[in-house]
C-alpha positions as CSV (number, residue, x, y, z in Angstrom):
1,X,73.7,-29.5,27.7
2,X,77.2,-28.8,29.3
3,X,76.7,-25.0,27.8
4,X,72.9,-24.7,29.4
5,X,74.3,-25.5,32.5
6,X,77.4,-23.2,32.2
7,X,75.0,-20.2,31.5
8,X,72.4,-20.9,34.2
9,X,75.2,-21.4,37.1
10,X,76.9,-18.0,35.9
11,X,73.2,-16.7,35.7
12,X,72.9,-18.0,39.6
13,X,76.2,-16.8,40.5
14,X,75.0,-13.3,39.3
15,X,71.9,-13.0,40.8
16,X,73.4,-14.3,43.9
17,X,76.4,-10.8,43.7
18,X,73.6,-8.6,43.0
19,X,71.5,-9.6,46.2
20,X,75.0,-9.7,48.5
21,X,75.1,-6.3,47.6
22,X,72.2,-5.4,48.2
23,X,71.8,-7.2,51.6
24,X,75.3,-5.5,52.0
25,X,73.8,-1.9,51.2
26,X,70.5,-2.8,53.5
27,X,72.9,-3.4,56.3
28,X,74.4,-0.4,55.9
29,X,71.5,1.5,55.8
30,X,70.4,-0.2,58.8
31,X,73.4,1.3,60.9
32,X,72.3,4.6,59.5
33,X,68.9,4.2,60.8
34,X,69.7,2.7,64.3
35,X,72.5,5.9,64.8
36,X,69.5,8.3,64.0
37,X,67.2,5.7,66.4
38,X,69.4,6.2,69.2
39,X,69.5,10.4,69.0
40,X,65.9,10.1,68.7
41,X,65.8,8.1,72.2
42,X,67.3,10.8,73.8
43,X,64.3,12.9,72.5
44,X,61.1,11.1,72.4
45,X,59.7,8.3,74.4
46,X,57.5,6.5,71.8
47,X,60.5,5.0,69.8
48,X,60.0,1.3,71.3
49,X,58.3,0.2,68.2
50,X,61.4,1.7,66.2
51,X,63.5,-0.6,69.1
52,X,61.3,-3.4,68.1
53,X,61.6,-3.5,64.3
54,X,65.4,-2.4,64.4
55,X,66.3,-5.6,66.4
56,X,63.8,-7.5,63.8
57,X,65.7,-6.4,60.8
58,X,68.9,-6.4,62.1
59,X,68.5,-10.4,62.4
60,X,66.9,-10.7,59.1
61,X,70.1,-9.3,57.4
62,X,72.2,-11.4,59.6
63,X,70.2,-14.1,58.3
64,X,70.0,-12.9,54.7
65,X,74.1,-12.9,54.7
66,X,73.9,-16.5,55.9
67,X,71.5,-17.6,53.3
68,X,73.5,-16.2,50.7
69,X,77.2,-18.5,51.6
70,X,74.1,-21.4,51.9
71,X,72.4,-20.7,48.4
72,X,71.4,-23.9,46.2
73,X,68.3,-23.4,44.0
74,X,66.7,-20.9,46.6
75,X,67.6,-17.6,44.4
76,X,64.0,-16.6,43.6
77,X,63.6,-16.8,47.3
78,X,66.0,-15.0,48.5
79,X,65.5,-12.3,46.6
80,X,61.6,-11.9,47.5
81,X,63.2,-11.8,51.4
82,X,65.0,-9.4,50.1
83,X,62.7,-6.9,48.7
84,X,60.7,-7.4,51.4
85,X,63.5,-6.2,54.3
86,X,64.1,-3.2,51.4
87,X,60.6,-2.4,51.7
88,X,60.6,-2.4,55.6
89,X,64.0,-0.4,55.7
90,X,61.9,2.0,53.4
91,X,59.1,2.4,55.8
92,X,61.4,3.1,59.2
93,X,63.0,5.2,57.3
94,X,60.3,7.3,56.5
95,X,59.3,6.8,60.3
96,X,62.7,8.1,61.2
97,X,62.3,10.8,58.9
98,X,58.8,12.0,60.4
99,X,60.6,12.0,64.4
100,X,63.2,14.2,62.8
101,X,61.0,16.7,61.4
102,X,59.0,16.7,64.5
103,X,62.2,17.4,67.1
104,X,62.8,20.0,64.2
105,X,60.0,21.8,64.2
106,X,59.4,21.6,68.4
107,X,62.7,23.4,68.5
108,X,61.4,26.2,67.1
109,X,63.7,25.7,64.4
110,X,63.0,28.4,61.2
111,X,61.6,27.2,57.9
112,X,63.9,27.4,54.9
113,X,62.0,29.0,52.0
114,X,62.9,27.3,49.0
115,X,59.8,28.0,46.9
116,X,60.5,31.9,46.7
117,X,62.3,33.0,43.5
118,X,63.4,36.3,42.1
119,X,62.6,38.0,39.2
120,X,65.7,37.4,37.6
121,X,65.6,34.1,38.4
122,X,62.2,33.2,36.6
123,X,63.9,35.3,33.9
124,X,66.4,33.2,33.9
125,X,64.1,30.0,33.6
126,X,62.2,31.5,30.5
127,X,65.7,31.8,28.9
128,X,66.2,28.1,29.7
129,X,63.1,27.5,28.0
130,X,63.3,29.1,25.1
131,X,66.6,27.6,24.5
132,X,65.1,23.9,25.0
133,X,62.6,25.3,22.6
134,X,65.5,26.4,20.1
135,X,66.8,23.1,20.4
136,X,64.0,20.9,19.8
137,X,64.0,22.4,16.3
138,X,67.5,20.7,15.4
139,X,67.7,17.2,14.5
140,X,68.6,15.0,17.3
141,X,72.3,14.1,17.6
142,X,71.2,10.0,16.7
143,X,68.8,11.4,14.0
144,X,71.5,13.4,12.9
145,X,73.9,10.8,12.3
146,X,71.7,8.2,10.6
147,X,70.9,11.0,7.9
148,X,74.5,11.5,8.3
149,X,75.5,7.5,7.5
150,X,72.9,7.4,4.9
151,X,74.2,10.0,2.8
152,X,78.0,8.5,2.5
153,X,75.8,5.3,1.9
154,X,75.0,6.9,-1.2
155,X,78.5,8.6,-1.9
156,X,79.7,4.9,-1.6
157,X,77.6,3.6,-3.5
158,X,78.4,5.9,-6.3
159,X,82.1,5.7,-6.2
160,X,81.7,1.8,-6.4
161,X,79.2,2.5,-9.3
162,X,81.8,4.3,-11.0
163,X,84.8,2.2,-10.7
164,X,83.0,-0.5,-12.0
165,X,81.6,1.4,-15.0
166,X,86.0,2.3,-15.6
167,X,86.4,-1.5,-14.9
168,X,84.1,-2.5,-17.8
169,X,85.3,0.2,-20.2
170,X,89.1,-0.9,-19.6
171,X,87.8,-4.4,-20.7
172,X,86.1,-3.5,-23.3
173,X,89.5,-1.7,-24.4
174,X,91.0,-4.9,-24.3
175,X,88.9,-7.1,-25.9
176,X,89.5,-4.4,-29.0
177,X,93.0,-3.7,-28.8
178,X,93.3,-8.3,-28.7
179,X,92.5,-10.7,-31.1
180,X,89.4,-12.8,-30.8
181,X,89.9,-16.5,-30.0
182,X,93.3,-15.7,-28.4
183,X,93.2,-16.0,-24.2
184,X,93.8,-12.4,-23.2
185,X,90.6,-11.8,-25.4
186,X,88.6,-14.5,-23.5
187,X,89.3,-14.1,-20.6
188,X,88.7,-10.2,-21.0
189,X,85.0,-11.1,-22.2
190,X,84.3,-13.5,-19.4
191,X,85.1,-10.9,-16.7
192,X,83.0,-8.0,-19.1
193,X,80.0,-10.4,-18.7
194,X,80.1,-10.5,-14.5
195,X,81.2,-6.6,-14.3
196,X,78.5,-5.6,-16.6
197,X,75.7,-8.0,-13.9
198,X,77.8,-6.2,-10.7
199,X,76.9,-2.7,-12.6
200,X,73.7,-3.7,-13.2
201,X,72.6,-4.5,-9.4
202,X,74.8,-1.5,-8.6
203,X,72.8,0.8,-11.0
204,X,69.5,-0.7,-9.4
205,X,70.7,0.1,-5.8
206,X,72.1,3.5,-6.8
207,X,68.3,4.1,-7.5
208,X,66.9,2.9,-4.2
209,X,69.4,4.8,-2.3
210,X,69.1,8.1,-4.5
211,X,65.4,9.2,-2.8
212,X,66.7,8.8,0.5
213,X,69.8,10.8,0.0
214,X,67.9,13.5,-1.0
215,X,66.6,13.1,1.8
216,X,68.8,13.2,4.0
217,X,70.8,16.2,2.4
218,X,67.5,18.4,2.7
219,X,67.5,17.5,6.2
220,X,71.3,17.9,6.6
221,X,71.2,21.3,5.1
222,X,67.7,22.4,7.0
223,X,69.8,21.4,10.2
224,X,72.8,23.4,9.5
225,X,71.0,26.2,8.5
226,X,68.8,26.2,12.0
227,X,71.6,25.3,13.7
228,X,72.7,28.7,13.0
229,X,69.7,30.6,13.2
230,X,68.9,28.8,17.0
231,X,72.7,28.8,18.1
232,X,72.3,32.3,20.1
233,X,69.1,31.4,21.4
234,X,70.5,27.7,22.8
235,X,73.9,29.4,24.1
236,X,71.6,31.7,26.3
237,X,69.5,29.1,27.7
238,X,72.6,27.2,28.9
239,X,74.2,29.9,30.5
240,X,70.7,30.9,31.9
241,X,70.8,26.8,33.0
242,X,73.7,27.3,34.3
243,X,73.1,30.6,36.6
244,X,70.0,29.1,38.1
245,X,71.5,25.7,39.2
246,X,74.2,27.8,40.6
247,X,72.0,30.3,42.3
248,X,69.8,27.3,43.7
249,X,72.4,24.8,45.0
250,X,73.3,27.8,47.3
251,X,70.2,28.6,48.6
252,X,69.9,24.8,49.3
253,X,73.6,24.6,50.9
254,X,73.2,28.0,52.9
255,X,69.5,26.1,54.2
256,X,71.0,22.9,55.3
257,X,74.0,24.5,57.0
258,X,72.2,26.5,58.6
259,X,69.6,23.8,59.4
260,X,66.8,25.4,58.7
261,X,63.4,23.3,59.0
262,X,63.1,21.9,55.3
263,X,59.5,21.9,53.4
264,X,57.5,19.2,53.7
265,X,57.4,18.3,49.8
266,X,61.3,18.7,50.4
267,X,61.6,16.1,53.6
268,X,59.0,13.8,52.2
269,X,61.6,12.8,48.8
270,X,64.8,13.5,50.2
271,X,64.5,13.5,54.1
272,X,65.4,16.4,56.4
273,X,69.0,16.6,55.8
274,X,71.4,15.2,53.9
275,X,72.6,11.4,53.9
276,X,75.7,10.5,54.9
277,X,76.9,8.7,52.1
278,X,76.1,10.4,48.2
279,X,75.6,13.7,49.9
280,X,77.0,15.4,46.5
281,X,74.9,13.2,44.6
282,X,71.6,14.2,47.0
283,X,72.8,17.5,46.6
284,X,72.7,17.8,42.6
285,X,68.9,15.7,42.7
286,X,68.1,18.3,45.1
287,X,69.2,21.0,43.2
288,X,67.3,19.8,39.9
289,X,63.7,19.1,42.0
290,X,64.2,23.0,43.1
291,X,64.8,23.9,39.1
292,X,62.0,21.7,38.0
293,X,59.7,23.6,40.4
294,X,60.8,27.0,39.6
295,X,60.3,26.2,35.6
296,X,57.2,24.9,35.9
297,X,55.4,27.1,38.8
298,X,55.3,23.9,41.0
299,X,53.9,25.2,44.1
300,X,52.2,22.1,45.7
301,X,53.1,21.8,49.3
302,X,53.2,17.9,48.9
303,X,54.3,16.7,46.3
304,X,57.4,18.0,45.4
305,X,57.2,17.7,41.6
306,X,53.1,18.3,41.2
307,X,51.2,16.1,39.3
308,X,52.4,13.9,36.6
309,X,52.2,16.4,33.7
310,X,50.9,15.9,30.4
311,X,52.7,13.5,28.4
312,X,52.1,15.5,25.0
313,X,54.4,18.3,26.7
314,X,57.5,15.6,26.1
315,X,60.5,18.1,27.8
316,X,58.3,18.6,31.2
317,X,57.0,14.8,30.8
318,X,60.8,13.1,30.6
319,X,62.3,15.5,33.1
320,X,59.4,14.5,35.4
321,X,60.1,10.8,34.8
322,X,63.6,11.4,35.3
323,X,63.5,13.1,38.6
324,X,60.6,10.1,39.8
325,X,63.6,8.0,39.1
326,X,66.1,10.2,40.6
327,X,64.1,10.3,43.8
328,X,64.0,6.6,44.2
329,X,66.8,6.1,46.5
330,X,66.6,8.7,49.0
């Protein structure tokens, strides 16, 4: 009982961290949005709602931080208050987001293009391809080392086999080189007896093992053998990779310096500019939603990663879940 109750209080005591730091991050965000709110005053005249809900939220934090020093038994609800100021801190946000755009685009502010690519670029992004391509043919690296683990299974296995097989011989060596009814002799037959049953089971799982091994060698070997065929093909994709991220954080660096008006796919995931706080990380998600769309031909004006693709094309179908994840926070 005493132990039941341990691990529910350090269950409590957990949850109750996590949503301090969450109700910590909301209030942070909160100061974000009511900086922005109050450059936005100075611009538009139909922010009173924003006034409005600001105030509201800023007095359900302050009251989130107090329930949190209060907390006994009241976790669950809590944390549904919680989500529910996240969701509203989403929504202003967005709101926020929208007033930006708009001062942006009154001021005659020039678009950044950021779904125009050179030639060498999408030649660059075929290279990347056909090195995920290349590499899809090799065994995965967890794949890999199971066929790896199984095969010194097996080597083991045999060199356990073997010792035992030396072990039995040396006894049976004894028992002829001692005379019968003396002790050396018996107790030299009574060990024979329980090396020859370990051989046995050894022999029998020497067996099991030996398909697999094959196996795995075949698969081993097949690897190796691709790995060198594929290598040239992989090294070019990554330097290809490796080009293009470069080329495309700087056309995204060189658009927000110079504060150009950002798409609307582009404003609508990440906002109009960059955050305060995680800029480098905004920067590198940023980077990789511009790479995604110049792989794929994305060219939808709203959504910034297109449709959900087709899950049988797996590399486009994980980096899109990825990136739906990526996108989350911002």
């Amino acid at each position: 009982m005493s132990d039941a109750l341990d691990s529910q209080f350090r269950d409590t005591d957990r949850r109750v961290r996590d949503t301090d730091r969450r109700v910590s991050d909301l209030d942070s965000r909160l100061d974000d949005l009511e900086g922005k709110h109050e450059r936005l005053k100075s611009r538009f005249g139909y922010t009173e709602d924003l006034d409005h809900e600001l105030r509201s939220l800023r007095d359900d934090i302050s009251g989130l931080e107090t329930t949190t020093e209060e907390v006994d038994g009241r976790v669950d609800e809590l944390d549904d208050r919680v989500k529910a100021t996240e969701r509203t801190v989403k929504r202003i946000t967005q709101h926020v987001r929208l007033l930006e755009g708009q001062i942006m685009a009154a001021g005659n502010i020039p678009p950044a293009d950021l779904d125009t690519f050179t030639k060498d670029q999408r030649t660059l992004a075929a290279t990347m391809e056909s090195g995920w391509d290349a590499a899809d043919v090799l065994l995965t690296s967890t794949l890999r080392t199971h066929h790896q683990n199984r095969v010194q299974r097996f080597h083991d296995a045999q060199a356990r086999h073997q010792a035992t097989r030396e072990e039995a011989v040396a006894l049976v060596g004894t028992l002829l080189s001692t005379p019968y009814n003396t002790q050396p002799h018996a107790k030299a037959a009574t060990k024979l007896r329980s090396v020859i049953a370990r051989e046995a089971t050894e022999h029998q799982g020497l067996a099991r093992q030996a398909s697999e091994a094959r196996t795995s060698t075949a698969a081993l070997a097949a690897d190796r053998a691709a790995t060198a065929d594929k290598q040239p093909a992989i090294a070019a994709g990554q330097r290809a990779e490796q080009r293009l991220t470069l080329a495309l954080r700087s056309n995204l660096a060189d658009a927000v310096s110079n504060r150009l008006l950002l798409p609307a796919w582009f404003a609508t995931v990440l906002g109009p500019a960059p955050p305060a706080r995680d800029t480098e990380r905004w920067l590198e998600c940023a980077t990789r939603v511009l790479l995604y769309r110049l792989t794929y031909h994305v060219d939808d004006q709203v959504l910034a990663l297109g449709p959900c693709p087709d899950p049988e094309d797996e590399h486009q179908h994980q980096w899109w879940e990825e990136l739906t994840t990526e996108l989350r926070p911002w």
